[in-house]
The first five atom37 places (N, CA, C, CB, O) and aatype in JSON, in Angstrom:
{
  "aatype": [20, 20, 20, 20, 20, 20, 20, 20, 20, 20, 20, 20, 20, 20, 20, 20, 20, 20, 20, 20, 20, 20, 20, 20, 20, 20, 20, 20, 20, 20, 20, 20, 20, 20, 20, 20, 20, 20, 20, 20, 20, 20, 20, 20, 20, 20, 20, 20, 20, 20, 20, 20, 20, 20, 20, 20, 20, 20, 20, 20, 20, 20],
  "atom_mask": [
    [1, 1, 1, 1, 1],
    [1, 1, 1, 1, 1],
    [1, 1, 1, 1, 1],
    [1, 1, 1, 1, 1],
    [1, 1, 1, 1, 1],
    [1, 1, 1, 1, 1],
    [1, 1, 1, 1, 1],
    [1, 1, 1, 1, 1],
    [1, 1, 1, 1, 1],
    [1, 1, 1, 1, 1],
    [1, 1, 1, 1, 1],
    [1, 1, 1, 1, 1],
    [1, 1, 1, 1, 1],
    [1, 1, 1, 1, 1],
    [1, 1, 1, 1, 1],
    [1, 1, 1, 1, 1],
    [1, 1, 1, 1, 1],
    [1, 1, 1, 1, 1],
    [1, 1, 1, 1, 1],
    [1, 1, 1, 1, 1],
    [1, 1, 1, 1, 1],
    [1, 1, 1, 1, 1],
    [1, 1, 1, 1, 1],
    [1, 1, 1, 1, 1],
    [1, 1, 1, 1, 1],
    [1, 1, 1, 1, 1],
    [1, 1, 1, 1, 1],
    [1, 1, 1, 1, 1],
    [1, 1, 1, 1, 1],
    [1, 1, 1, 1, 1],
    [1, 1, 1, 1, 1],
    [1, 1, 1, 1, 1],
    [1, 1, 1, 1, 1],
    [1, 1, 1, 1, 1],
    [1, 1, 1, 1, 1],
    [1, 1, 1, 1, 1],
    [1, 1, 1, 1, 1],
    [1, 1, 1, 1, 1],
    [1, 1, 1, 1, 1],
    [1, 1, 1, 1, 1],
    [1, 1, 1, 1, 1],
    [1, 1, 1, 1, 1],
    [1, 1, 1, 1, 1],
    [1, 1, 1, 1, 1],
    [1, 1, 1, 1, 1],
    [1, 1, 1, 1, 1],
    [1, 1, 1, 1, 1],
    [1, 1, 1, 1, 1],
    [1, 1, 1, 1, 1],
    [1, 1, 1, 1, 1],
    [1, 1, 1, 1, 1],
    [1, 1, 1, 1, 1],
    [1, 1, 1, 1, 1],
    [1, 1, 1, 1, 1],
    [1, 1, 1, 1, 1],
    [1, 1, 1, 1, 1],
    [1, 1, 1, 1, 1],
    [1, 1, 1, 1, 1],
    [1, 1, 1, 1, 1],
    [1, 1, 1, 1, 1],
    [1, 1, 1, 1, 1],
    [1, 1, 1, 1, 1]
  ],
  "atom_positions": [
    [[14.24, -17.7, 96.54], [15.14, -16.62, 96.24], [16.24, -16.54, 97.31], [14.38, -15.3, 96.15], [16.26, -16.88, 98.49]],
    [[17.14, -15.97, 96.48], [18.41, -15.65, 97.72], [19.08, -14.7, 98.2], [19.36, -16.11, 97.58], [20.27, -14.74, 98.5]],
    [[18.0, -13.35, 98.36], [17.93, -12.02, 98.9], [17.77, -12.3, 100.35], [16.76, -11.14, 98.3], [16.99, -13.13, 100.81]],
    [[18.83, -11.29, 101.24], [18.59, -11.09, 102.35], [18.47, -9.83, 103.04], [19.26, -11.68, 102.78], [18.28, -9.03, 102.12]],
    [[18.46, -9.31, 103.91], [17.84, -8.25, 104.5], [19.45, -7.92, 104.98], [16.44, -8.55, 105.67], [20.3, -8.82, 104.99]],
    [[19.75, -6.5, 105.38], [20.99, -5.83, 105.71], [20.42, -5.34, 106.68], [21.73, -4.9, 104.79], [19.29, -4.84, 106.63]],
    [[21.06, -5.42, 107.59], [20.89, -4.57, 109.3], [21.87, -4.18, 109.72], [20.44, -5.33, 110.57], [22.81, -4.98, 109.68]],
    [[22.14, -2.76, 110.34], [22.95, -2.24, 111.41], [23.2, -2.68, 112.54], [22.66, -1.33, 111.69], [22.21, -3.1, 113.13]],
    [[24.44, -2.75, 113.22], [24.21, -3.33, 114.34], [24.93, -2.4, 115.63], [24.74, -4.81, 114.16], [26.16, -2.29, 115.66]],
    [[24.23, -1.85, 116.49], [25.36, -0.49, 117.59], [24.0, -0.4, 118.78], [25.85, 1.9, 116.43], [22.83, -0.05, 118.66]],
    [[24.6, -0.76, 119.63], [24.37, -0.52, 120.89], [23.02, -1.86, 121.19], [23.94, 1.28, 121.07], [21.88, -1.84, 121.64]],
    [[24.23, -3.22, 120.5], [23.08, -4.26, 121.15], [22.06, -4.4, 120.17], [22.32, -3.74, 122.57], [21.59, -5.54, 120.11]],
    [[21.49, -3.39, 119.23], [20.13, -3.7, 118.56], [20.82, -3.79, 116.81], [18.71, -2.18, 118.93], [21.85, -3.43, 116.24]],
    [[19.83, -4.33, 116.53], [19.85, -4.32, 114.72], [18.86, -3.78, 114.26], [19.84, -5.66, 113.94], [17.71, -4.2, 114.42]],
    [[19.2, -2.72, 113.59], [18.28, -1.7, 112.66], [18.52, -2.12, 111.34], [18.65, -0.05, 112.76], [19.6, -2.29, 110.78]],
    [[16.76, -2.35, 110.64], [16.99, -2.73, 109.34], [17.62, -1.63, 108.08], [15.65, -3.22, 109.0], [17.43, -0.41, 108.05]],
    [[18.27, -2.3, 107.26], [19.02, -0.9, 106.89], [18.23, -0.64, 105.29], [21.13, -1.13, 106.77], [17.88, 0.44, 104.8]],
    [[18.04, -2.44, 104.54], [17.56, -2.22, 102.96], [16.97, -3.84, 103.31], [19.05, -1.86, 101.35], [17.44, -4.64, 104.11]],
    [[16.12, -3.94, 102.65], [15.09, -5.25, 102.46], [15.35, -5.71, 101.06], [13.35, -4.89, 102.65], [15.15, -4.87, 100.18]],
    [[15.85, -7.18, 100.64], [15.83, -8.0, 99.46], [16.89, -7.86, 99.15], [14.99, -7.82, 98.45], [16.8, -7.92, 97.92]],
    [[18.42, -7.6, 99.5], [19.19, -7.28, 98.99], [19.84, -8.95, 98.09], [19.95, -6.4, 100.05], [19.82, -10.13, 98.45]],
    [[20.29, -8.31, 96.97], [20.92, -9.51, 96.73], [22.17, -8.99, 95.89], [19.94, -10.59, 95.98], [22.62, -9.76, 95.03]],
    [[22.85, -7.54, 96.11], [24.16, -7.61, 95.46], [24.95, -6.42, 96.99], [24.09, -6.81, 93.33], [24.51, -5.31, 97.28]],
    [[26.11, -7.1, 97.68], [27.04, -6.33, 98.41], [28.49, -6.16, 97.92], [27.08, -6.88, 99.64], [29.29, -7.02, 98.26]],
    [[28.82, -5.35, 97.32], [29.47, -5.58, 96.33], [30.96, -4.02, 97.55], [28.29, -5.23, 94.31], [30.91, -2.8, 97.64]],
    [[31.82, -4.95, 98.06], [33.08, -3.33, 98.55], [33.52, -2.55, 97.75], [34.54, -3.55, 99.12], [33.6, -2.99, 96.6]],
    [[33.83, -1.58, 97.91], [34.19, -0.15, 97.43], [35.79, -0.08, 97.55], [33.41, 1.09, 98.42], [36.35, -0.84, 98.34]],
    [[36.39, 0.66, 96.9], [37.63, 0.61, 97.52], [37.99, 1.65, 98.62], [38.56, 0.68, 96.52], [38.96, 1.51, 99.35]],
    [[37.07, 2.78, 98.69], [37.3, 3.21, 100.05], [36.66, 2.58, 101.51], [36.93, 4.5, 99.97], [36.58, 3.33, 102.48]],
    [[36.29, 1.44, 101.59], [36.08, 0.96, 102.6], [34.41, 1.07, 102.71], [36.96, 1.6, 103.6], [33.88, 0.91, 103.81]],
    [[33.65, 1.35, 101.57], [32.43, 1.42, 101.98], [31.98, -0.08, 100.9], [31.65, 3.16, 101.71], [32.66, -0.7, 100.08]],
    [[30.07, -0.34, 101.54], [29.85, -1.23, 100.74], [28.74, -0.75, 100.08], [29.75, -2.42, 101.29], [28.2, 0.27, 100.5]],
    [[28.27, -1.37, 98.99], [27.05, -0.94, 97.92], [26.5, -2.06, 98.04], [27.34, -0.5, 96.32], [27.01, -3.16, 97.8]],
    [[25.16, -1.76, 98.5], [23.88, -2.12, 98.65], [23.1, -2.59, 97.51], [23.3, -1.14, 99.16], [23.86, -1.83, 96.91]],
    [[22.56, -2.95, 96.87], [21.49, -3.1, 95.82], [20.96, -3.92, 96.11], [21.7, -3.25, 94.61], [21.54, -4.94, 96.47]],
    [[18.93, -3.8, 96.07], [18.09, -4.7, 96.36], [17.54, -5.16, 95.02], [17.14, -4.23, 97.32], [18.0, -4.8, 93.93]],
    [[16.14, -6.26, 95.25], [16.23, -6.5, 93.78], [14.99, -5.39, 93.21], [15.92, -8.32, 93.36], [14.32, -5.51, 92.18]],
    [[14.94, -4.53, 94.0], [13.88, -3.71, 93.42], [15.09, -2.3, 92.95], [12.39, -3.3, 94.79], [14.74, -1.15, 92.66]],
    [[16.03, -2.65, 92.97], [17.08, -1.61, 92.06], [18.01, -0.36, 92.97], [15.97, -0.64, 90.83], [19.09, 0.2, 92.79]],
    [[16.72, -0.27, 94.23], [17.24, 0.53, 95.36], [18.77, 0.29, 95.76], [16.37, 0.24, 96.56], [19.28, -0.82, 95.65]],
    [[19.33, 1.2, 96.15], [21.04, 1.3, 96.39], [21.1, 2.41, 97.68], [22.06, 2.03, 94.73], [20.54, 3.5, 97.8]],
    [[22.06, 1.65, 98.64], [22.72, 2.62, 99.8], [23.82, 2.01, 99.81], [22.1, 2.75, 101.32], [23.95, 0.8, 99.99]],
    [[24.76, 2.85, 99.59], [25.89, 3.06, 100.38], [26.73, 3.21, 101.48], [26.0, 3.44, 100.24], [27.28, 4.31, 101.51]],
    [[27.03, 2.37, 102.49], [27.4, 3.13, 103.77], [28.86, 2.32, 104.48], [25.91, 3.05, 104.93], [29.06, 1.12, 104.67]],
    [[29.6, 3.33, 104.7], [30.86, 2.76, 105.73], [30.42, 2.01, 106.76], [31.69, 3.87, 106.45], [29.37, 2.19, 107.38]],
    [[31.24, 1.17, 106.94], [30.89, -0.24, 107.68], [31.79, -1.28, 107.77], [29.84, -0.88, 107.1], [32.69, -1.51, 106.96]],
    [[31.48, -2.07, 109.03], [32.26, -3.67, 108.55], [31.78, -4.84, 108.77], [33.5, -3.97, 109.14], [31.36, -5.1, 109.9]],
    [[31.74, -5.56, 107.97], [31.1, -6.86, 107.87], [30.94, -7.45, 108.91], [31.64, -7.67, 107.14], [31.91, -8.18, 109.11]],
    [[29.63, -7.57, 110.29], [30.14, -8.87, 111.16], [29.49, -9.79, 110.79], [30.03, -8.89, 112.63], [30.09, -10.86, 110.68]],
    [[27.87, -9.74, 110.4], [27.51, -11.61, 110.34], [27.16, -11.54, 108.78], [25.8, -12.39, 111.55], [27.08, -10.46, 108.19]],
    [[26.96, -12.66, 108.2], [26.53, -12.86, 106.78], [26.01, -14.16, 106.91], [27.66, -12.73, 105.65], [26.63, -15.06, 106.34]],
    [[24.3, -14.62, 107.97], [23.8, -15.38, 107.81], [22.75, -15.46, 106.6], [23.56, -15.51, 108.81], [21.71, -14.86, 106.87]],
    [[22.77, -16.08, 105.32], [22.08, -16.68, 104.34], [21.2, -17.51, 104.43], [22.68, -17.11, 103.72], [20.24, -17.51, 103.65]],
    [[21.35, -18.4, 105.44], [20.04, -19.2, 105.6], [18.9, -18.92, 106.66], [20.43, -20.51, 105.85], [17.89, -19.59, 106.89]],
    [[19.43, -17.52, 107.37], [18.21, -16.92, 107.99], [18.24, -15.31, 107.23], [18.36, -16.91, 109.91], [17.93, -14.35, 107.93]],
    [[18.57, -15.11, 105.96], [18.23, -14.46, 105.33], [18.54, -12.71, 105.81], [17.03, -15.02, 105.17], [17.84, -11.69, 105.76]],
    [[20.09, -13.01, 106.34], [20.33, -11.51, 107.54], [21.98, -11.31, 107.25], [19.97, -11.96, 109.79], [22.82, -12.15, 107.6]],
    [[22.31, -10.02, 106.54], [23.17, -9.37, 106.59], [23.76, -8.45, 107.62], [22.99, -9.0, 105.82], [23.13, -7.42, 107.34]],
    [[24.65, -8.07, 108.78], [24.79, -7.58, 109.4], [25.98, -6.7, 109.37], [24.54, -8.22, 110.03], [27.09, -7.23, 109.23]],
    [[25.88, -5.41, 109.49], [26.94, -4.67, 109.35], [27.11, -3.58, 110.7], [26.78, -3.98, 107.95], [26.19, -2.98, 111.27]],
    [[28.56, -3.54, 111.02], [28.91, -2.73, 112.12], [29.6, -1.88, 111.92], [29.37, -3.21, 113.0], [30.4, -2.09, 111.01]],
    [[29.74, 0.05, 112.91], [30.48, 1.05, 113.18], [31.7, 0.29, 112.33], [30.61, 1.47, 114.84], [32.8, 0.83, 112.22]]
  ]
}
């Protein structure tokens, strides 16, 4: 499968944010939508720093 995990990233650490995600889909106000494959959805302002896929890790920053 090709779900990865979304983490926060502020003050040095990464907090997991949603597990399995496999749709990040931007907003036009600057936020992104979340959806895992279990249907779960968060929303949150942010900006893209890493989008590693082959270690299965989304990373989003302040």
């Amino acid at each position: 499968m090709c779900e990865a995990n979304a983490y926060w990233f502020a003050n040095g650490e990464e907090d997991l944010i949603l597990e399995s995600v496999d749709v990040v889909e931007p907003q036009p106000d600057g936020r992104f939508l979340l959806v895992n494959i279990f249907g779960q959805q968060k929303t949150l302002k942010a900006k893209l720093k890493l989008m590693n896929l082959v270690d299965h890790k989304i990373i989003f920053e302040p």
